[in-house]
LODO-787273 format. One record per atom (N, C-alpha, C): atom name; residue in three letters; x, y, z. Coordinates in pm, 1 decimal. Example, Ala and Ser with C-alpha at 12.3 -4.5 7.8 and 13.67 -1.06 7.14 Angstrom:
a->N | r->ALA | u->1319.0 | v->-569.0 | w->780.0 .
a->CA | r->ALA | u->1230.0 | v->-450.0 | w->780.0 .
a->C | r->ALA | u->1320.0 | v->-330.0 | w->780.0 .
a->N | r->SER | u->1285.0 | v->-225.0 | w->708.0 .
a->CA | r->SER | u->1367.0 | v->-106.0 | w->714.0 .
a->C | r->SER | u->1290.0 | v->3.0 | w->787.0 .
This chain:
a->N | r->UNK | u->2958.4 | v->1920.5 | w->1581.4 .
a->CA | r->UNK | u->3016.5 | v->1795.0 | w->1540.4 .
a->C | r->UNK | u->3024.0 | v->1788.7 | w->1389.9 .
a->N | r->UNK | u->3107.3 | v->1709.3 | w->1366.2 .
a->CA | r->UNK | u->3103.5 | v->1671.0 | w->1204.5 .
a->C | r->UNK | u->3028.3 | v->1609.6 | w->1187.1 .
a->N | r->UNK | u->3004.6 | v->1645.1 | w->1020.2 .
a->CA | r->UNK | u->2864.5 | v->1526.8 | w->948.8 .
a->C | r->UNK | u->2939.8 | v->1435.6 | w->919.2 .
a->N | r->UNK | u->2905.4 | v->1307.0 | w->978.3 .
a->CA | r->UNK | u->3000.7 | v->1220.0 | w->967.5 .
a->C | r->UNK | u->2896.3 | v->1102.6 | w->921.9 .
a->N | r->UNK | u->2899.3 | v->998.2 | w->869.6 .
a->CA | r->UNK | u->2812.6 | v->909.9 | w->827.4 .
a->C | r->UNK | u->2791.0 | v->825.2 | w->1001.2 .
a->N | r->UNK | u->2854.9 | v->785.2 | w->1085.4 .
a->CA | r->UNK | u->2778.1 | v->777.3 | w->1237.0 .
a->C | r->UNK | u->2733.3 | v->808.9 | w->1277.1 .
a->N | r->UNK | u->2763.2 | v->978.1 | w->1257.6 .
a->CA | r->UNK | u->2666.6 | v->1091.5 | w->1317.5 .
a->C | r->UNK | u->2489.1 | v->1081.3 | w->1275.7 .
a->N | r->UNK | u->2496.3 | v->1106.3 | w->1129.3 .
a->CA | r->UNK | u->2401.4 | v->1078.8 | w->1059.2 .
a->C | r->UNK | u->2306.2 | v->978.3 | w->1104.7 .
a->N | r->UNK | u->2393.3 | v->824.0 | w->1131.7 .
a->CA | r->UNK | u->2340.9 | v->760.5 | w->1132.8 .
a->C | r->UNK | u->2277.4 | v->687.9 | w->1284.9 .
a->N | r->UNK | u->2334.0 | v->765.5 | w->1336.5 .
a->CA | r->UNK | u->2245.2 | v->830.3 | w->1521.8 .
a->C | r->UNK | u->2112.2 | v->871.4 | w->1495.0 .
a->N | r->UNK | u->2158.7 | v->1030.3 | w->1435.8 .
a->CA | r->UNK | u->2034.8 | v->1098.9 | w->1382.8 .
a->C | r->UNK | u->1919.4 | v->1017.5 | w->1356.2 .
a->N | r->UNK | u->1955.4 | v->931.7 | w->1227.8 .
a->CA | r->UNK | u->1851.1 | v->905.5 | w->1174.3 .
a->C | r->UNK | u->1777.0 | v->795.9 | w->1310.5 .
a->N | r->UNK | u->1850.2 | v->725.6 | w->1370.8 .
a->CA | r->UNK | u->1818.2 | v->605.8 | w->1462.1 .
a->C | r->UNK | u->1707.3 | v->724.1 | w->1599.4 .
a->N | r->UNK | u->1774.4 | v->819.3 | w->1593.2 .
a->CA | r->UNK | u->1686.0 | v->892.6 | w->1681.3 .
a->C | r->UNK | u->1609.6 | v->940.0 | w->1654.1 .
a->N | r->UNK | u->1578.2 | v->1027.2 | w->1534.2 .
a->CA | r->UNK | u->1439.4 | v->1057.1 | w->1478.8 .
a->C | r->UNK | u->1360.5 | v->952.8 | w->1455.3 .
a->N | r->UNK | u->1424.3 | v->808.1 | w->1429.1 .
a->CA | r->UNK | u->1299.9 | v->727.0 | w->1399.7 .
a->C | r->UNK | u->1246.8 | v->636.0 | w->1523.0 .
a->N | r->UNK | u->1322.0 | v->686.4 | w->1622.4 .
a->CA | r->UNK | u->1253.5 | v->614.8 | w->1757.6 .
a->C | r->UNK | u->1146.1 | v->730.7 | w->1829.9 .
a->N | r->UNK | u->1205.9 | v->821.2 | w->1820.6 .
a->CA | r->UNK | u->1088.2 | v->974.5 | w->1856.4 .
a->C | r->UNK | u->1009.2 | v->992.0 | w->1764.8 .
a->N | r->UNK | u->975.9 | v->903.1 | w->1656.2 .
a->CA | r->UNK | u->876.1 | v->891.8 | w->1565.9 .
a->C | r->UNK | u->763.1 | v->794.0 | w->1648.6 .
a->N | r->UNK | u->882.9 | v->703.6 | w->1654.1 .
a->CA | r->UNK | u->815.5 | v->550.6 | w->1705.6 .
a->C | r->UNK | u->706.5 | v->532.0 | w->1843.1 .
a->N | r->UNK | u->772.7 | v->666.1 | w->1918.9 .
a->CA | r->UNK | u->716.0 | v->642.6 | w->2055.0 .
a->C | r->UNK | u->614.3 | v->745.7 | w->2037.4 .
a->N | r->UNK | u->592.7 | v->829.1 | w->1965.0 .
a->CA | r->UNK | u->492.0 | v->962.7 | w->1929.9 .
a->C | r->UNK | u->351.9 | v->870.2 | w->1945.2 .
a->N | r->UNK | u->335.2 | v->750.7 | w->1930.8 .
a->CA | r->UNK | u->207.4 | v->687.1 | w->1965.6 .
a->C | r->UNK | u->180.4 | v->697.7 | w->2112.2 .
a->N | r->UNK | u->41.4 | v->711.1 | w->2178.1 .
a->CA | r->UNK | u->42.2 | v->687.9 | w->2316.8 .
a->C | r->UNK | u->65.0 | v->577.6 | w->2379.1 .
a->N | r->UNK | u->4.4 | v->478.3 | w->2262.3 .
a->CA | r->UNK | u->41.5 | v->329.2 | w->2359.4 .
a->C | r->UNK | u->204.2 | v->319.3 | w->2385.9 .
a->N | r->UNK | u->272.9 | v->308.4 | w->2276.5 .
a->CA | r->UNK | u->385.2 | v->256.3 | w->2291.3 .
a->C | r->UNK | u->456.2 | v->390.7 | w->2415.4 .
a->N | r->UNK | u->439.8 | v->531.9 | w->2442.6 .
a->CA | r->UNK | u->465.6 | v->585.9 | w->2518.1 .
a->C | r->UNK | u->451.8 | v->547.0 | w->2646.5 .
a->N | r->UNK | u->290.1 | v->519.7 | w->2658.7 .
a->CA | r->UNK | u->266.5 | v->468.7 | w->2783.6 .
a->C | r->UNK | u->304.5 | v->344.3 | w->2827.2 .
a->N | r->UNK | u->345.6 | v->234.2 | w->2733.5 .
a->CA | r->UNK | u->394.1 | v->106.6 | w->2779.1 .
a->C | r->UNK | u->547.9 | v->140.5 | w->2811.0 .
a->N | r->UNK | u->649.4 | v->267.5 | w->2770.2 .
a->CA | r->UNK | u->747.7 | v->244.5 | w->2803.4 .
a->C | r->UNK | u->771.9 | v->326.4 | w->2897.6 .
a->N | r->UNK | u->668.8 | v->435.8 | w->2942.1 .
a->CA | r->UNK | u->666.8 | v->476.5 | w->3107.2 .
a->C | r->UNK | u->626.1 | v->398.2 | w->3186.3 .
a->N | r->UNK | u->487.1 | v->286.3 | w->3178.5 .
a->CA | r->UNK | u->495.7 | v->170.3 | w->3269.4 .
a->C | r->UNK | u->650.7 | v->143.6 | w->3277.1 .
a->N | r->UNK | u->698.8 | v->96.5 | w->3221.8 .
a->CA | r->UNK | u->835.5 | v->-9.1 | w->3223.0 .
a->C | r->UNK | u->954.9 | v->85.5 | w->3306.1 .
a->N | r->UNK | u->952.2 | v->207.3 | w->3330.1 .
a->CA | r->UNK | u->1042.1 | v->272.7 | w->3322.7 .
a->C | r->UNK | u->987.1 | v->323.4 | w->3506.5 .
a->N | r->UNK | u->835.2 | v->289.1 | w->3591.4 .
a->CA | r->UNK | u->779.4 | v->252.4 | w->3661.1 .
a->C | r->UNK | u->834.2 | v->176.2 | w->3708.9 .
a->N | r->UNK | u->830.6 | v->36.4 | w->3683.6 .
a->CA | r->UNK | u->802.3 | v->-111.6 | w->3716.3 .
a->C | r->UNK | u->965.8 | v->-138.1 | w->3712.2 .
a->N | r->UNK | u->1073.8 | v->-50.0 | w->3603.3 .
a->CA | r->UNK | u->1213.0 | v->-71.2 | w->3635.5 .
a->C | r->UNK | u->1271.7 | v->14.1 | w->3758.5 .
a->N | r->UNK | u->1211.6 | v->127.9 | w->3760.4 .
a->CA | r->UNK | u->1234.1 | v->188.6 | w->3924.3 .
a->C | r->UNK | u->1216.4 | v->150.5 | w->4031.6 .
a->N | r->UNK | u->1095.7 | v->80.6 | w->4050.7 .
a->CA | r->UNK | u->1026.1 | v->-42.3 | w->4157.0 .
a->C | r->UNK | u->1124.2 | v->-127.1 | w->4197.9 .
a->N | r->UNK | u->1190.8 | v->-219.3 | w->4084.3 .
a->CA | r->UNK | u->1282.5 | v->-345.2 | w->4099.6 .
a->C | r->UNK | u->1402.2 | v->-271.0 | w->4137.8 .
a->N | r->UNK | u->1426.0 | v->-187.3 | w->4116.6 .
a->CA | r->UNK | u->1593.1 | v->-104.7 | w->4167.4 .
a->C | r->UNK | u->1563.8 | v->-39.2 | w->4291.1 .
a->N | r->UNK | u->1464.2 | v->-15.7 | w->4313.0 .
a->CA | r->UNK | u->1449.1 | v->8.3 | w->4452.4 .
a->C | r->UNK | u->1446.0 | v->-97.8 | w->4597.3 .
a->N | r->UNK | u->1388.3 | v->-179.3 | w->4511.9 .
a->CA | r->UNK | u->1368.5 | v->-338.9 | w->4579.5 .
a->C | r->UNK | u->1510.1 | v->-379.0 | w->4616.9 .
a->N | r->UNK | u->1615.6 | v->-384.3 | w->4466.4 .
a->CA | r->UNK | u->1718.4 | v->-495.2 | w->4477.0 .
a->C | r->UNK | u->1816.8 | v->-418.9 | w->4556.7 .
a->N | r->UNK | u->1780.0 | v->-256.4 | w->4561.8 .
a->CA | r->UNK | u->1898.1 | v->-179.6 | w->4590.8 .
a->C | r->UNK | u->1908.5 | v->-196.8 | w->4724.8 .
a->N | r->UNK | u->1740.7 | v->-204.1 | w->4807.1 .
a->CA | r->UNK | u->1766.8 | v->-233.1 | w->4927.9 .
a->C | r->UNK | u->1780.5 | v->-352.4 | w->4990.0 .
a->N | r->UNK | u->1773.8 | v->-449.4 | w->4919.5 .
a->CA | r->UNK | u->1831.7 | v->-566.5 | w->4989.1 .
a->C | r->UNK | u->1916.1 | v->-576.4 | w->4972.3 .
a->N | r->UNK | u->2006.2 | v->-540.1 | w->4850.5 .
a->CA | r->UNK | u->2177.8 | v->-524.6 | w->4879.3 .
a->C | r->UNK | u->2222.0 | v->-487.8 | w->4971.5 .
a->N | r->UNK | u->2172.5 | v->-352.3 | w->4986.8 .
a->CA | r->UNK | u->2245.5 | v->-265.6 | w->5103.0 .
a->C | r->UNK | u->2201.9 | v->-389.0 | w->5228.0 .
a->N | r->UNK | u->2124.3 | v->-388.4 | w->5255.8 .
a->CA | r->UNK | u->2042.3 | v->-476.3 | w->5399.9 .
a->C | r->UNK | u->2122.7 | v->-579.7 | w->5394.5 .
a->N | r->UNK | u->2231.8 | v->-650.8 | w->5341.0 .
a->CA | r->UNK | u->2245.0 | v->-737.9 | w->5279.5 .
a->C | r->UNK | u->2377.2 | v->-762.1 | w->5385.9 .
a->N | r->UNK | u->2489.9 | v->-668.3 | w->5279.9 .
a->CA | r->UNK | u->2580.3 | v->-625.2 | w->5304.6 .
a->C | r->UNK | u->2601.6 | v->-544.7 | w->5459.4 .
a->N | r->UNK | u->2507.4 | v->-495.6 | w->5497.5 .
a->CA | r->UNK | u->2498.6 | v->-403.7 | w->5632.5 .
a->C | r->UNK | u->2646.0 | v->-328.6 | w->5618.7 .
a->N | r->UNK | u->2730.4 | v->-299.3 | w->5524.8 .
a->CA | r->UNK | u->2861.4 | v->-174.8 | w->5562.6 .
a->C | r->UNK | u->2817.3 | v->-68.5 | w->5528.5 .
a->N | r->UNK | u->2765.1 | v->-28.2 | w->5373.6 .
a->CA | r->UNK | u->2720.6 | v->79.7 | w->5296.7 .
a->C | r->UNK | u->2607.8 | v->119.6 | w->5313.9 .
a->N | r->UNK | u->2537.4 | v->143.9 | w->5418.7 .
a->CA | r->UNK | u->2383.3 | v->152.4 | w->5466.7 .
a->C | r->UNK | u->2391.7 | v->276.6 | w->5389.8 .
a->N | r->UNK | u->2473.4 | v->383.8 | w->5509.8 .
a->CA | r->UNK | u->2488.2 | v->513.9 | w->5486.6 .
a->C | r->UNK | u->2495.9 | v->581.7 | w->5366.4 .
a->N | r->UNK | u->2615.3 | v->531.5 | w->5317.9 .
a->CA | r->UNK | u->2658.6 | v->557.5 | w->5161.2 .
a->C | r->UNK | u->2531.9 | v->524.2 | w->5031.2 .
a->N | r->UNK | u->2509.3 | v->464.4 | w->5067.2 .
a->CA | r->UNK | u->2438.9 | v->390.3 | w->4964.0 .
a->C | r->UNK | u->2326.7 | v->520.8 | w->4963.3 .
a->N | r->UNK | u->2252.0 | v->508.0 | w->5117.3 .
a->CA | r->UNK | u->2130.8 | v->592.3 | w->5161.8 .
a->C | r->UNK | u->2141.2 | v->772.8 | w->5082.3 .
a->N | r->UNK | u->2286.3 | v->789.8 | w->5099.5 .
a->CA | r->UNK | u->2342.6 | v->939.5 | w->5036.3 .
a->C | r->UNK | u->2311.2 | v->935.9 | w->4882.8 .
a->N | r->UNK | u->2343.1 | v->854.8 | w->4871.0 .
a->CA | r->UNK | u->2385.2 | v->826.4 | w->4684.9 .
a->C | r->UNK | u->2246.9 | v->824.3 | w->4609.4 .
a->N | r->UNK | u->2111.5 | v->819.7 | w->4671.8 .
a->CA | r->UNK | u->1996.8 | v->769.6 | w->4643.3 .
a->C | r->UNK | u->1890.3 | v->904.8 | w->4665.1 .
a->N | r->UNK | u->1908.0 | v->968.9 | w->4787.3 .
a->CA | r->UNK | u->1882.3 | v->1108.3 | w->4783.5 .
a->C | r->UNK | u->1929.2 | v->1204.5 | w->4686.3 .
a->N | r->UNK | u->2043.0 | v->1142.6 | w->4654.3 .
a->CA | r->UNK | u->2124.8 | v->1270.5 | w->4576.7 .
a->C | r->UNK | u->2058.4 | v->1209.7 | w->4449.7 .
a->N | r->UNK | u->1999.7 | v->1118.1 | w->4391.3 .
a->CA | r->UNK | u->1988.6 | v->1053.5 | w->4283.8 .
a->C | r->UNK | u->1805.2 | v->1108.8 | w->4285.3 .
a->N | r->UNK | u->1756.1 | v->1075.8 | w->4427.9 .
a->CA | r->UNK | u->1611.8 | v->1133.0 | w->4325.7 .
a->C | r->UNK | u->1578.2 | v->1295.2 | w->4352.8 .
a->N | r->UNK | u->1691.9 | v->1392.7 | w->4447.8 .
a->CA | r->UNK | u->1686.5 | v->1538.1 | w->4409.0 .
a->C | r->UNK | u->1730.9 | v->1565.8 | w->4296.1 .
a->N | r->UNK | u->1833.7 | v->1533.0 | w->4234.7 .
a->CA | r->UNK | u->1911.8 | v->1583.3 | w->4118.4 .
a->C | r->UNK | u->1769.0 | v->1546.1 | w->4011.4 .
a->N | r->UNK | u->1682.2 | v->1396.1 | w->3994.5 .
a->CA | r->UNK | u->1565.0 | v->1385.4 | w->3913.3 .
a->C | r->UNK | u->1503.2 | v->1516.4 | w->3938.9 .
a->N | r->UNK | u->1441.6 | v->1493.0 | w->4056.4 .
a->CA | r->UNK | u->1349.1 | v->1582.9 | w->4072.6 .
a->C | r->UNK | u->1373.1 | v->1699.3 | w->4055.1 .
a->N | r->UNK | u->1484.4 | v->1792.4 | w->4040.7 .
a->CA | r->UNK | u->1563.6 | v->1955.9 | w->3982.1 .
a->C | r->UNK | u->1525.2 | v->1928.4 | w->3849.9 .
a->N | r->UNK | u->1585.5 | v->1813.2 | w->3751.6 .
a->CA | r->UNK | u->1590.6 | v->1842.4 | w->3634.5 .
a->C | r->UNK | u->1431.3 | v->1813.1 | w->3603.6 .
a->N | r->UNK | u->1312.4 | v->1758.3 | w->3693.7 .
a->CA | r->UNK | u->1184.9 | v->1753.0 | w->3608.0 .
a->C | r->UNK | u->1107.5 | v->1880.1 | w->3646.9 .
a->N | r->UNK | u->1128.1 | v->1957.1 | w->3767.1 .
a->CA | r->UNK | u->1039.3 | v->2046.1 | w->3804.3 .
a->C | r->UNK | u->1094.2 | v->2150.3 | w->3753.8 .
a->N | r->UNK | u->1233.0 | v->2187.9 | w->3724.5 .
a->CA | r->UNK | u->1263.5 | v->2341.4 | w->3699.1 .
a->C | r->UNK | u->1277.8 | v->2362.8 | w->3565.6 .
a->N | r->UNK | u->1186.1 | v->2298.7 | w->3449.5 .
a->CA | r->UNK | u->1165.9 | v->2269.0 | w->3302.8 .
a->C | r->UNK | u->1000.6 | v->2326.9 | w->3332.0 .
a->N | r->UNK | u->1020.3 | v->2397.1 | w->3227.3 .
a->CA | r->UNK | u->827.7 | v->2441.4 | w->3159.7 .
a->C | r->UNK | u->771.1 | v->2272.3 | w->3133.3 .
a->N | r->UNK | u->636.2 | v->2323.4 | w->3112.6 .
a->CA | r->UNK | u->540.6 | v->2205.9 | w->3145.7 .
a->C | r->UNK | u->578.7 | v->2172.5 | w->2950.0 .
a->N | r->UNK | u->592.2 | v->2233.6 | w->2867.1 .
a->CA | r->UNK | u->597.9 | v->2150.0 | w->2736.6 .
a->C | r->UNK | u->749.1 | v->2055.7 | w->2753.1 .
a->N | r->UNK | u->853.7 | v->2124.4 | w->2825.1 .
a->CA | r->UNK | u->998.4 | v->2036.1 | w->2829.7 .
a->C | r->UNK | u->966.3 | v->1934.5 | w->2939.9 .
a->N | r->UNK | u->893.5 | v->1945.4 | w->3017.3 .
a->CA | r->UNK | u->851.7 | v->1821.0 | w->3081.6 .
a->C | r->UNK | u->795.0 | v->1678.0 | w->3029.8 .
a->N | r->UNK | u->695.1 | v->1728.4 | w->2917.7 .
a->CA | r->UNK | u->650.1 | v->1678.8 | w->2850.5 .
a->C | r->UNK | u->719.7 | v->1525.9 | w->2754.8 .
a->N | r->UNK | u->874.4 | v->1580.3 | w->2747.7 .
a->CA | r->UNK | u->959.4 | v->1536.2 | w->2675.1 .
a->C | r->UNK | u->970.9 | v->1412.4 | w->2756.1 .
a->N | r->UNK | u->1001.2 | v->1313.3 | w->2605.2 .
a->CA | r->UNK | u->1005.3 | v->1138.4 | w->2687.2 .
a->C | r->UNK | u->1104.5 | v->1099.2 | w->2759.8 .
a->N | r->UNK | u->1206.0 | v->1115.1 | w->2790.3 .
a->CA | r->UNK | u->1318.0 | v->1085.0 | w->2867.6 .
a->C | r->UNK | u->1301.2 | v->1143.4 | w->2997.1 .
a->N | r->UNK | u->1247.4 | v->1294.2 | w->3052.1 .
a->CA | r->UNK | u->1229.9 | v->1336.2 | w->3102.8 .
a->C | r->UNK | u->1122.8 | v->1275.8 | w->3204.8 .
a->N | r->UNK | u->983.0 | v->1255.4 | w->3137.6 .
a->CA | r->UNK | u->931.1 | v->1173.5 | w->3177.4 .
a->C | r->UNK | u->923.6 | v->1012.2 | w->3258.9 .
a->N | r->UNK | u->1046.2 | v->945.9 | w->3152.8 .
a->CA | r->UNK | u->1066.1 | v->892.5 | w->3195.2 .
a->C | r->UNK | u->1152.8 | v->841.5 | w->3306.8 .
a->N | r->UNK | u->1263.3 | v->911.3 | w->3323.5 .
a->CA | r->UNK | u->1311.8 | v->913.4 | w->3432.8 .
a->C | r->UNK | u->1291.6 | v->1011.7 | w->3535.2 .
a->N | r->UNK | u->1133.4 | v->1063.5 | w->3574.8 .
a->CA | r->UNK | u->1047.7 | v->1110.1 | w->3675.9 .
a->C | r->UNK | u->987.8 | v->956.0 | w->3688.1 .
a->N | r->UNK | u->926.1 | v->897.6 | w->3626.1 .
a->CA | r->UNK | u->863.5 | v->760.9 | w->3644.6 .
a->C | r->UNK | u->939.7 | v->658.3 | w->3716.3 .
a->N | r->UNK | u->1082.9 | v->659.0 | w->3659.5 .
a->CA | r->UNK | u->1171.0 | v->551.6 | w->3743.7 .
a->C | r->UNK | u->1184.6 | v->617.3 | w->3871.9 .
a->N | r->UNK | u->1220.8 | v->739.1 | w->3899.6 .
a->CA | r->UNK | u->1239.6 | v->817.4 | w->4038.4 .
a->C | r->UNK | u->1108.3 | v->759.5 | w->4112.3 .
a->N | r->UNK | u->1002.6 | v->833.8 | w->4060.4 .
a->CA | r->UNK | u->889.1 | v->762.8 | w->4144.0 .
a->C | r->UNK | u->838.5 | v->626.5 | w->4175.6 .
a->N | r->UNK | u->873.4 | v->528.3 | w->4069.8 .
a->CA | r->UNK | u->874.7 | v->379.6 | w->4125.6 .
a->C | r->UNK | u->980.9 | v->329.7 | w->4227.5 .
a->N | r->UNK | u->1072.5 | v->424.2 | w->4255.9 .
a->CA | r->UNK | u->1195.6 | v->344.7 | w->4315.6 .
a->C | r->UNK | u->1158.3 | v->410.2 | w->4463.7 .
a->N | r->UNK | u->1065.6 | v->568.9 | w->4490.3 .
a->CA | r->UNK | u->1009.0 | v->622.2 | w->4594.3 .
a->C | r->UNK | u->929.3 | v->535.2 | w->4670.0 .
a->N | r->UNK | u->832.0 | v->517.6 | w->4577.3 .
a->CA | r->UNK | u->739.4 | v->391.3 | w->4603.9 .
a->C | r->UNK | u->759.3 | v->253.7 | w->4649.8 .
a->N | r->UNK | u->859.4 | v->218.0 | w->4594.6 .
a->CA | r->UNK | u->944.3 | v->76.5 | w->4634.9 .
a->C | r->UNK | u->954.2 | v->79.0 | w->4810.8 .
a->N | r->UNK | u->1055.4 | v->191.3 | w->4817.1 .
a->CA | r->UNK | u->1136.1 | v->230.4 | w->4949.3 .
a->C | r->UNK | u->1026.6 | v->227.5 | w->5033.7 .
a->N | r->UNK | u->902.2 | v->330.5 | w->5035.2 .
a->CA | r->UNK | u->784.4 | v->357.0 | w->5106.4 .
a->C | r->UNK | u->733.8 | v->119.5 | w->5155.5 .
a->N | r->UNK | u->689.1 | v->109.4 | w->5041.7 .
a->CA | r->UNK | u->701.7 | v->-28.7 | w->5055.6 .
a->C | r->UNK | u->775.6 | v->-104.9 | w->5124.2 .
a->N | r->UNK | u->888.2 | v->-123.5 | w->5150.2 .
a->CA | r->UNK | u->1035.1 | v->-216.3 | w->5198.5 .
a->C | r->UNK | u->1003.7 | v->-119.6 | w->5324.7 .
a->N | r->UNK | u->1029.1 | v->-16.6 | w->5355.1 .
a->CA | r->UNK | u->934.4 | v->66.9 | w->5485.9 .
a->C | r->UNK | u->900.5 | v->-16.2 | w->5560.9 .
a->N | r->UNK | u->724.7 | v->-38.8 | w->5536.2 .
a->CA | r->UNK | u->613.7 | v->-125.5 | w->5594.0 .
a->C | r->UNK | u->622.9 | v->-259.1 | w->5618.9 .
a->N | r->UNK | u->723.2 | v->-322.6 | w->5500.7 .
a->CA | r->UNK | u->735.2 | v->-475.2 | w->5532.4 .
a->C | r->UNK | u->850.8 | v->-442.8 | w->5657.6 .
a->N | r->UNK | u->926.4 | v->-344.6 | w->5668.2 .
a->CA | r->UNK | u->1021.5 | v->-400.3 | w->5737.9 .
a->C | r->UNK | u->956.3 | v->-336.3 | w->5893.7 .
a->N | r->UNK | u->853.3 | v->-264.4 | w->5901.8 .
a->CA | r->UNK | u->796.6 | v->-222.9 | w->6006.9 .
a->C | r->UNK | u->674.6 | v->-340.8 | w->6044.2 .
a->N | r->UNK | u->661.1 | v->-410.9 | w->5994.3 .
a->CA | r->UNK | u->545.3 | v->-497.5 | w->6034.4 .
a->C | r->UNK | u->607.4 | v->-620.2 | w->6116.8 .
């Protein structure tokens, strides 16, 4: 790309947020969140669908394909590229939205 003063000024916006999150707290408060936002999309996704009753199927496809494709890009990375925050974090949303489903499960089996 060109050095372009937008470009630059990405750059700089991104080095100083991968500065920002290099703390553990603020890391770990934005993998909670990234948790707790997988949870709620798992929740709302299935009462939509339940909702609607046309797109059961579709929907059901679109959601597998959504936490294999996660799960390829977090397991077939070395453990330091895992490491990496985005990565992380969207293993965290995959797994809150697993968790959700497991949940909506039981309520709907009880």
């Amino acid at each position: 790309m060109q050095n372009t003063r937008l470009t630059n000024l990405f750059d700089a916006i991104a080095r100083r947020l991968g500065q920002w999150f290099l703390n553990p707290w603020r890391r770990l408060s934005l993998l909670t969140i990234s948790f707790l936002l997988g949870f709620f999309l798992g929740t709302a996704i299935s009462t939509i669908a339940g909702q609607r009753g046309t797109l059961d199927i579709l929907i059901a496809g679109i959601l597998v394909v959504f936490t294999e494709v996660t799960s390829r890009i977090f397991y077939s990375r070395s453990f330091m590229a895992r490491q990496a925050l985005w990565v992380e974090s969207l293993n965290l949303l995959k797994v809150g939205f697993i968790y959700s489903m497991f949940v909506e499960a039981f309520k709907l089996g009880s």
